[in-house]
Backbone bond lengths (Angstrom), bond angles and torsions (degrees), N, CA, C in turn:
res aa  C-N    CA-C-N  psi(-1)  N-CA   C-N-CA  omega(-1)  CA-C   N-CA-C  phi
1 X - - - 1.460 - - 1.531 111.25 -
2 X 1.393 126.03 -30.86 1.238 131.90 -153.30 1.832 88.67 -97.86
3 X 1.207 119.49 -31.72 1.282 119.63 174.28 1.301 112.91 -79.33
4 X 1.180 122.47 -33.04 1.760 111.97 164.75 0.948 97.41 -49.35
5 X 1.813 136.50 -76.05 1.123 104.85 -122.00 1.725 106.91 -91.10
6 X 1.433 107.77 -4.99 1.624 118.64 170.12 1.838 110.61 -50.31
7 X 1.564 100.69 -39.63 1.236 103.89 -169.82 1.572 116.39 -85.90
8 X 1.208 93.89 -10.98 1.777 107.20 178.43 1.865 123.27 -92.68
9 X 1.761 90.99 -19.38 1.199 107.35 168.95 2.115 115.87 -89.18
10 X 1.038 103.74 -38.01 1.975 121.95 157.71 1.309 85.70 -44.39
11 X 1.334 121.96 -86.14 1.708 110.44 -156.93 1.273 107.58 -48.69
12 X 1.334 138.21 -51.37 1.298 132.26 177.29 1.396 125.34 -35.34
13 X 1.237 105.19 -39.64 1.695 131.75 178.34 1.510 95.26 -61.03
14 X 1.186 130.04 -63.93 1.117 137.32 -164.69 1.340 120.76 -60.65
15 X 1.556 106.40 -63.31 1.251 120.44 158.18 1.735 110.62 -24.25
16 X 0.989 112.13 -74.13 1.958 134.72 -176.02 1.773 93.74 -46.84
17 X 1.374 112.74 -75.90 1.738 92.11 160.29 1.071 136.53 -26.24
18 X 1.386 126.71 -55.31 1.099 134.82 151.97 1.559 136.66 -1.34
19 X 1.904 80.93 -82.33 1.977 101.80 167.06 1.252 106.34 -50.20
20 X 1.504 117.77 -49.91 1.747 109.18 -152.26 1.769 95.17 -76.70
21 X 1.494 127.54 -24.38 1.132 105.93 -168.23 1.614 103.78 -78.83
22 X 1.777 111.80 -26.38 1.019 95.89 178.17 1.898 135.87 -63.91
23 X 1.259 91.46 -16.49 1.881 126.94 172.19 1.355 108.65 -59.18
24 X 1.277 95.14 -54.34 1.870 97.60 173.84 1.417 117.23 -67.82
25 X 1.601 116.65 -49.07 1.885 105.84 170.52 1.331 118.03 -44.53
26 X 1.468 106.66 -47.63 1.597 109.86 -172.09 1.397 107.70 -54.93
27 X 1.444 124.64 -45.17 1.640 133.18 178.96 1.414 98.93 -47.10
28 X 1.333 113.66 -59.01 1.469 110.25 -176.79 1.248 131.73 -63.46
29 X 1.638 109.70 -23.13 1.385 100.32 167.07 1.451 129.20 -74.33
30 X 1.691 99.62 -26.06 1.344 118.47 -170.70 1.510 101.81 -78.25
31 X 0.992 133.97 -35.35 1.533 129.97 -178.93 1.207 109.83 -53.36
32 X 1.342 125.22 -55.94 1.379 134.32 -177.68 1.413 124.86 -62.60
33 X 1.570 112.48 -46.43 1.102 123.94 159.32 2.161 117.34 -47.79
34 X 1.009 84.52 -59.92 2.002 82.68 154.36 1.009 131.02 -41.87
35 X 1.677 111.56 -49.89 1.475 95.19 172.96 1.343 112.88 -117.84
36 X 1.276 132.90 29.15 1.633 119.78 130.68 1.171 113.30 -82.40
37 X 0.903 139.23 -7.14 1.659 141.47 162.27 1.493 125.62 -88.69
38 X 1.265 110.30 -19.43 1.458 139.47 -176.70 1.444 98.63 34.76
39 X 1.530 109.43 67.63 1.026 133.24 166.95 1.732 125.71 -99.20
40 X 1.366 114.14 97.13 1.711 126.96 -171.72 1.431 90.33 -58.39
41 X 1.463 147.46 -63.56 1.552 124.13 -156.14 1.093 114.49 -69.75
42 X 1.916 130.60 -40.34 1.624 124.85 176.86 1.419 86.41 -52.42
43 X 1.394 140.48 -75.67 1.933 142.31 -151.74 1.727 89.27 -34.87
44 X 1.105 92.52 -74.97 2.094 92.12 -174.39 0.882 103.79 -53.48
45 X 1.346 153.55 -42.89 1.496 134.79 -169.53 1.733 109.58 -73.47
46 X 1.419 99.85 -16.15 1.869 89.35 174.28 1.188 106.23 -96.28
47 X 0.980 123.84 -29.53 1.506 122.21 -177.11 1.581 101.60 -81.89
48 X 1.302 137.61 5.21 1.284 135.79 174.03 1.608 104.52 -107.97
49 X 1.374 122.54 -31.51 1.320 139.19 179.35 1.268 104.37 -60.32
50 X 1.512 121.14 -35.03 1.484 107.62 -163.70 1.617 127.83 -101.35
51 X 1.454 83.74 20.00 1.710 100.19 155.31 1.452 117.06 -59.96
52 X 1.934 95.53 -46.28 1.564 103.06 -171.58 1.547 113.44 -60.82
53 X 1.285 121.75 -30.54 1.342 126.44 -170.48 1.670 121.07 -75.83
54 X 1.739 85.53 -35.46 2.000 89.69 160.81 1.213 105.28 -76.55
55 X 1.313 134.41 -35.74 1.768 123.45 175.97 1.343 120.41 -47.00
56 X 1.699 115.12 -32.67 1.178 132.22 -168.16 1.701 110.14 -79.28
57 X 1.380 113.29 -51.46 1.323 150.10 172.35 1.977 94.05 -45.50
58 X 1.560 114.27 -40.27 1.421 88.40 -162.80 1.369 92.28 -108.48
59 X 1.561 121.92 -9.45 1.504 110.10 175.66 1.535 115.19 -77.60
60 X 1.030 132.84 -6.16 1.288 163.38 167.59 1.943 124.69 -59.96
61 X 1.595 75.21 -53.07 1.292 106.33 168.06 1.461 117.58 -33.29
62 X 1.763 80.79 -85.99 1.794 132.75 -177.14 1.573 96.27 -38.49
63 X 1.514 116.74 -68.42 1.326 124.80 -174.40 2.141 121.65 -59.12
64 X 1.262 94.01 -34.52 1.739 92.44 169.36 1.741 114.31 -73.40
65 X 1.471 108.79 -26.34 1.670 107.16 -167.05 1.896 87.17 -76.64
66 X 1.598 118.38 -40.56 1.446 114.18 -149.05 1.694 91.39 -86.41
67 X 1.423 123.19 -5.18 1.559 118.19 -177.07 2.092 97.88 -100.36
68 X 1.121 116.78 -1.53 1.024 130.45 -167.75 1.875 99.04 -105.20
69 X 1.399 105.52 -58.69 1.861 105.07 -174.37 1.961 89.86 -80.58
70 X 1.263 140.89 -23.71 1.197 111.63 169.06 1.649 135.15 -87.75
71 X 1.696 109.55 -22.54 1.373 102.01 152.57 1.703 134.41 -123.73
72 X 1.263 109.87 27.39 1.108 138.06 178.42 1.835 106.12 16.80
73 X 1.173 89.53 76.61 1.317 107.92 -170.07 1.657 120.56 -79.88
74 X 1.111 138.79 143.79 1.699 134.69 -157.95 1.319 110.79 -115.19
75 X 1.287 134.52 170.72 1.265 147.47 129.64 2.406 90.77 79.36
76 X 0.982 93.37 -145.99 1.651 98.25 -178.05 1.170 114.62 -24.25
77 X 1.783 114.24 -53.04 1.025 125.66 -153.86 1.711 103.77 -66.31
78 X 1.448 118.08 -46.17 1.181 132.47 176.57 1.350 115.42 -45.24
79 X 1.499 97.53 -39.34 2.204 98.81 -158.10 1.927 80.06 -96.11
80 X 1.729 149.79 21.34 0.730 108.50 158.24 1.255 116.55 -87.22
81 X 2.025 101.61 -27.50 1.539 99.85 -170.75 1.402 108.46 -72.78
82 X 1.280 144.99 -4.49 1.438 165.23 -140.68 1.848 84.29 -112.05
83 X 1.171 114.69 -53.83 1.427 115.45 168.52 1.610 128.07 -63.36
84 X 1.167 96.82 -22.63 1.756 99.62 172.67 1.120 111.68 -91.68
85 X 1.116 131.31 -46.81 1.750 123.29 165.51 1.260 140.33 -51.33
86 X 1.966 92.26 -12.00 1.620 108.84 167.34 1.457 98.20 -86.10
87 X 1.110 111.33 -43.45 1.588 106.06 -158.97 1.832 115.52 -74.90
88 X 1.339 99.57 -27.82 1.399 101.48 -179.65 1.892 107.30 -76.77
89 X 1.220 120.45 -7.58 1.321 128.94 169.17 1.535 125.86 -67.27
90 X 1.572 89.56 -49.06 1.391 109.82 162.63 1.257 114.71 -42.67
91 X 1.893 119.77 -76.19 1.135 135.26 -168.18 1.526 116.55 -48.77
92 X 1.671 107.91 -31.29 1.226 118.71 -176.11 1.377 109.61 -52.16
93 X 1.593 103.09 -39.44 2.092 107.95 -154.31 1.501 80.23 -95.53
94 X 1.105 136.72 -20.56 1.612 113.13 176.84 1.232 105.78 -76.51
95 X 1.302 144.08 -21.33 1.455 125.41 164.08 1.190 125.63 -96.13
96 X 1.407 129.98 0.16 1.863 134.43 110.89 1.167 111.04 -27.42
97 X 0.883 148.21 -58.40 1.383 156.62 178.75 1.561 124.67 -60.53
98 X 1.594 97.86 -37.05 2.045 105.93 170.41 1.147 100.17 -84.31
99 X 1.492 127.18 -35.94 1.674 120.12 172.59 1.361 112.95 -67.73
100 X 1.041 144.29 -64.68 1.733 142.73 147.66 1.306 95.47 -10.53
101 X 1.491 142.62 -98.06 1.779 125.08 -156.56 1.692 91.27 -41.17
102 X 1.014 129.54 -45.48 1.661 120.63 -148.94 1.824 94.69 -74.12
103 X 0.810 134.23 -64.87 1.145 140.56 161.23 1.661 112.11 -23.64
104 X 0.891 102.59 -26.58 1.816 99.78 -172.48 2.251 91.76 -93.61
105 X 1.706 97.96 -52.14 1.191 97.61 173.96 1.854 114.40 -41.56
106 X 0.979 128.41 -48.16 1.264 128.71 150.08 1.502 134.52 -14.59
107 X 1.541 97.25 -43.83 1.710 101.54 173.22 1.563 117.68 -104.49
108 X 1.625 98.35 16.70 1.397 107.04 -173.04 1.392 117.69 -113.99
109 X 1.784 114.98 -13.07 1.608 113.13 172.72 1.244 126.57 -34.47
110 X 1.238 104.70 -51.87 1.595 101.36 -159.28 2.053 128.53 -86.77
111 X 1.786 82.70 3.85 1.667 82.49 -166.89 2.035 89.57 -113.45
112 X 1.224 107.91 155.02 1.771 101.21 170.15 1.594 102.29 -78.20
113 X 1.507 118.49 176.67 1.206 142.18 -164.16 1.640 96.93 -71.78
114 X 1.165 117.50 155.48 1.656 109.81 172.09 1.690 106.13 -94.14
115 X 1.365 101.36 -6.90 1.892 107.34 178.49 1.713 77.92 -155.07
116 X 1.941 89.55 178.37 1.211 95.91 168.77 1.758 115.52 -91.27
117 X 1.180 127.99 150.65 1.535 131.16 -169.63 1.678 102.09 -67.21
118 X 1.083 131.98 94.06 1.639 123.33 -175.85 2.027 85.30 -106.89
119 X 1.856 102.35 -72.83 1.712 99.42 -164.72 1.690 112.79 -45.99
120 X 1.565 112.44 -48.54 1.667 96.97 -169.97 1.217 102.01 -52.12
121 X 1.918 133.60 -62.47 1.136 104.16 -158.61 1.687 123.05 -67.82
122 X 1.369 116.21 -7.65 1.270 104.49 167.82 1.611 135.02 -82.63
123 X 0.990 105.60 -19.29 1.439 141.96 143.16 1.863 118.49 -28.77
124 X 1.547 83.13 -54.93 1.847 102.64 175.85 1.674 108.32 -79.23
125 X 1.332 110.54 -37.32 1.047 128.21 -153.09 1.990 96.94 -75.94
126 X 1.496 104.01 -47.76 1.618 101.47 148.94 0.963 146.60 -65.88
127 X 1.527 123.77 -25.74 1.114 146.26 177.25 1.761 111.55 -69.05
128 X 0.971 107.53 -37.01 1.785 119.14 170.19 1.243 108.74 -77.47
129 X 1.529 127.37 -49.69 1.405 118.21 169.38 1.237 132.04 -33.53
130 X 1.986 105.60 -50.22 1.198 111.70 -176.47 1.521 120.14 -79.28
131 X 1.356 117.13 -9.85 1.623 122.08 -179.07 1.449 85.70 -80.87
132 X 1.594 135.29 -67.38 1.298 128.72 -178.61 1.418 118.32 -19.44
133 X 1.766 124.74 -74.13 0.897 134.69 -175.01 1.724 119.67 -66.40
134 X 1.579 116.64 -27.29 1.559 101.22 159.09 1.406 119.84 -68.25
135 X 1.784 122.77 -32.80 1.050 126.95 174.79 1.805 110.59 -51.43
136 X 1.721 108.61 -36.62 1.798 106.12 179.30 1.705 100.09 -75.42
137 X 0.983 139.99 -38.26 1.278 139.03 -148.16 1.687 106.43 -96.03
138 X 1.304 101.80 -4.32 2.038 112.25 171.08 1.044 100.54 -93.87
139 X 1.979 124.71 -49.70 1.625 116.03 -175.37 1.507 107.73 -72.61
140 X 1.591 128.87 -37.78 1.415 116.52 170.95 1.253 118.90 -85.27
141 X 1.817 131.65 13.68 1.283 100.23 -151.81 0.985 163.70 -53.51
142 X 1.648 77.64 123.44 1.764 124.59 -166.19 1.548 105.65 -74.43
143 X 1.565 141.09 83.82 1.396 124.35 -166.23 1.810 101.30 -81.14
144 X 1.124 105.84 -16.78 1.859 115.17 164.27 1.815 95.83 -44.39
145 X 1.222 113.96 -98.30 1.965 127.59 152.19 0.834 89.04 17.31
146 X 1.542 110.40 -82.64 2.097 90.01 -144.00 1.152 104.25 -114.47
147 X 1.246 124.32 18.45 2.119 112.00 130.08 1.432 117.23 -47.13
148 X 1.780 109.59 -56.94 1.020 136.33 -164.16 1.975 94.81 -60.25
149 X 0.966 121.46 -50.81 1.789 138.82 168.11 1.565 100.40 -36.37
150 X 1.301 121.00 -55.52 1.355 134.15 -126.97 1.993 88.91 -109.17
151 X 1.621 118.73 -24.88 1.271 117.55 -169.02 1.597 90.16 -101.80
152 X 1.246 126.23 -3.28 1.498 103.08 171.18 1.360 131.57 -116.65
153 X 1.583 91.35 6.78 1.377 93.06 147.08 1.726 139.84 -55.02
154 X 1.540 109.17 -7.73 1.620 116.76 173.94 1.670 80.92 -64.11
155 X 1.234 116.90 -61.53 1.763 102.05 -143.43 1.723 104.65 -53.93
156 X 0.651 98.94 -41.50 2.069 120.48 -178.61 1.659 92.04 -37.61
157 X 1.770 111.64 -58.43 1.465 108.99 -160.79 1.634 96.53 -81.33
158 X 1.261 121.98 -49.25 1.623 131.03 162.35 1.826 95.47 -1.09
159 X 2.073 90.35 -94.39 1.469 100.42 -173.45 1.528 122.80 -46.92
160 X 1.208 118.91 -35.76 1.382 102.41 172.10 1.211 130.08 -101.32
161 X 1.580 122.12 14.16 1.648 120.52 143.80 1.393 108.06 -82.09
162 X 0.978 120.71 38.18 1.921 111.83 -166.64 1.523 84.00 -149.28
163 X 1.840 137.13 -20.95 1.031 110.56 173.63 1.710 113.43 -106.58
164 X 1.592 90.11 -19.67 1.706 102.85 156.55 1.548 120.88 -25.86
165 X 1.740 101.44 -62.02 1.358 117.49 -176.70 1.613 127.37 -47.14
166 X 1.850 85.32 -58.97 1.584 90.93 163.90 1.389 126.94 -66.98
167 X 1.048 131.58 -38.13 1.066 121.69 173.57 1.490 126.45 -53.92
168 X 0.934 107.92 -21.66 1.898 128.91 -179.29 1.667 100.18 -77.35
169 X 0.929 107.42 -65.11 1.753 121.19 160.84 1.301 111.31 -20.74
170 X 1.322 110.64 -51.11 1.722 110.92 -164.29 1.188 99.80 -77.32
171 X 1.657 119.78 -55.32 1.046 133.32 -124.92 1.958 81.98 -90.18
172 X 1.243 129.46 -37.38 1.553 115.96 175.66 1.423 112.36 -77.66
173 X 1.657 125.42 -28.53 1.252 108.56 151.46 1.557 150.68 -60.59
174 X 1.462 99.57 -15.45 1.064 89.48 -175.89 1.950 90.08 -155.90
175 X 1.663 119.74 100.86 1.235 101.26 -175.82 1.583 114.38 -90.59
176 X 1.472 122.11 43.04 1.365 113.35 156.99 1.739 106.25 -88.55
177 X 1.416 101.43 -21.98 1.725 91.81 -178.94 1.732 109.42 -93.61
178 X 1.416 119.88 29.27 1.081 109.52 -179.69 1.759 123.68 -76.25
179 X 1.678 92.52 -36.38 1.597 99.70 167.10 1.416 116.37 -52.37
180 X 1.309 123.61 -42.94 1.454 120.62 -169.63 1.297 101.80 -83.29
181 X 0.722 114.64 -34.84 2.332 112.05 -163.88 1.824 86.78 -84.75
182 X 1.107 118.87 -3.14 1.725 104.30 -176.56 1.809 90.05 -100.26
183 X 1.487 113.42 -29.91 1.722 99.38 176.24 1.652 104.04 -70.26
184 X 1.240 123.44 -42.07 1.455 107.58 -178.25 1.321 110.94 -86.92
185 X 1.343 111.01 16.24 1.652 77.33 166.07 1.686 114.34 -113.64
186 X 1.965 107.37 2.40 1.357 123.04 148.80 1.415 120.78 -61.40
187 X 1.277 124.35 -32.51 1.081 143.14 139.50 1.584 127.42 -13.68
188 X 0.747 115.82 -107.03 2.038 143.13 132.98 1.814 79.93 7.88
189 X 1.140 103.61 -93.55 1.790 118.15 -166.27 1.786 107.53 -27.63
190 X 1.983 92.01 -67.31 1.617 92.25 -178.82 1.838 111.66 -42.02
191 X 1.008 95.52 -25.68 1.973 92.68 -154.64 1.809 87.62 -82.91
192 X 1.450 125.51 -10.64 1.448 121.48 -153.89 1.579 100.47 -101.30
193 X 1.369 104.44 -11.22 1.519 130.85 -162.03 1.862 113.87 -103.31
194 X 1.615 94.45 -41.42 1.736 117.39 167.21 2.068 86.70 -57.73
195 X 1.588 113.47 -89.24 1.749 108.59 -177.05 1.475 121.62 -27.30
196 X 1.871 112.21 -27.81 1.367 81.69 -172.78 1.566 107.83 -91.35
197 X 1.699 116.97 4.16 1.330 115.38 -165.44 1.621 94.26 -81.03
198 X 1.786 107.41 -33.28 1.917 106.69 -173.66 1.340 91.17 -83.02
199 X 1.415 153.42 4.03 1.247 138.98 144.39 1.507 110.67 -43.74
200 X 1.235 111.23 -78.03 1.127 143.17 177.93 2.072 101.98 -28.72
201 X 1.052 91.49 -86.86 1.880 92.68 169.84 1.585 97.81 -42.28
202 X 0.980 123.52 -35.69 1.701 97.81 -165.68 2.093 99.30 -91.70
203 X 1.149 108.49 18.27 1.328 103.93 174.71 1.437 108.77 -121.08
204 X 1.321 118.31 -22.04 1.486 131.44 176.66 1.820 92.58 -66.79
205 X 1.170 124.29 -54.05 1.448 143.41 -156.30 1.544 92.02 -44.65
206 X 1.766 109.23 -71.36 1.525 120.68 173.09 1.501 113.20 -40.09
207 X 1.327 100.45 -53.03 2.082 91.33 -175.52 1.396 109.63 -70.94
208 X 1.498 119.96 -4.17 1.269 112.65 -168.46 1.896 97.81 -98.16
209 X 1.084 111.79 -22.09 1.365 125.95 171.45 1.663 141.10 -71.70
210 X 1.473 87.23 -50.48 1.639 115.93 162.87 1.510 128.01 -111.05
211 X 1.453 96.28 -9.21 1.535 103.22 -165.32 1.770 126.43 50.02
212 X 1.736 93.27 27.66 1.513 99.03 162.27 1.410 125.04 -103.27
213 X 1.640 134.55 129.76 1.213 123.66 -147.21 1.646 98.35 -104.33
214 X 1.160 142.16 109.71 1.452 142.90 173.21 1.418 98.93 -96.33
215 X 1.370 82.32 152.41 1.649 118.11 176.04 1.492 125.13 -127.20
216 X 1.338 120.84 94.36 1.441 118.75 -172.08 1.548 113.67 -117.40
């Protein structure tokens, strides 16, 4: 009986991970979508949203320490909730991170693009994949997943030494676009910073699985 309801309260945990990771994709889509649209109300609405995600982050919290002092659970069971308190940390700074692009979108309304935006959003467009897929590879863990999490982070660093470049390009050719090519290329960074946090979950995932700790 006491193990039902331990195990019914874990899923809950999980579940609640779940929401917040799903909270954080949405941030990420919405950030981007702001500023290829260079749209000021989506920017404020993520950067207003991500109150909800620290709300989430500490109810989360609250609930692993109080599922922890009431059945003081050992061995696996311990290093999973030990795994959710890492992971919801993570998730936290990645939606620091969707509010940061939005915030930059902010200083970007009023001027046009110096190119059209193709790498960030593809950039984003990986960068969400891989939070997706550590988020599948924690509820199944899948330690296949979050290798698979953990090896695509090259493309993440790929795209943004490749938009690094250009941006450097512009910005010595021509220093009226230096203000703008220096917000996207904070930009570029935040989104390079979101991969290394779903790195990160997809390496917690393995120790939480095998209890082997890698370092890449």
């Amino acid at each position: 009986m006491v193990r039902d309801t331990f195990d019914q309260e874990l899923t809950e945990l999980k579940n609640q991970v779940l929401v917040m990771g799903g909270a954080v994709e949405k941030a990420i889509s919405k950030s981007i979508e702001g500023l290829k649209k260079q749209d000021g109300k989506i920017a404020r609405q993520v950067i207003q949203e991500d109150d909800s995600i620290d709300d989430l982050e500490l109810e989360i919290e609250d609930k692993c320490l109080t599922l922890i002092a009431r059945h003081q659970p050992m061995a696996k069971d311990l290093r999973r909730i030990g795994i959710i308190l890492k992971l919801i940390t993570d998730l936290e700074r990645m939606g620091d991170k969707a509010a940061s692009i939005s915030h930059k979108t902010l200083n970007l309304l009023d001027e046009p693009f110096i190119k059209p935006l193709v790498d960030i959003p593809r950039m984003a467009d990986l960068t969400e994949e891989m939070v997706e897929n550590s988020l599948n590879a924690f509820v199944k863990e899948n330690v296949d997943l979050a290798y698979q999490v953990i090896d695509d982070d090259n493309k993440i660093d790929y795209l943004y030494d490749q938009i690094f470049r250009e941006l450097v390009t512009y910005m010595i050719t021509d220093p009226k676009k230096i203000s703008q090519a220096t917000q996207l290329m904070f930009v570029s960074s935040d989104l390079e910073r979101i991969s290394d946090h779903a790195t990160n979950l997809g390496e917690w995932v393995i120790f939480m699985v095998t209890g082997d700790r890698i370092d890449v």
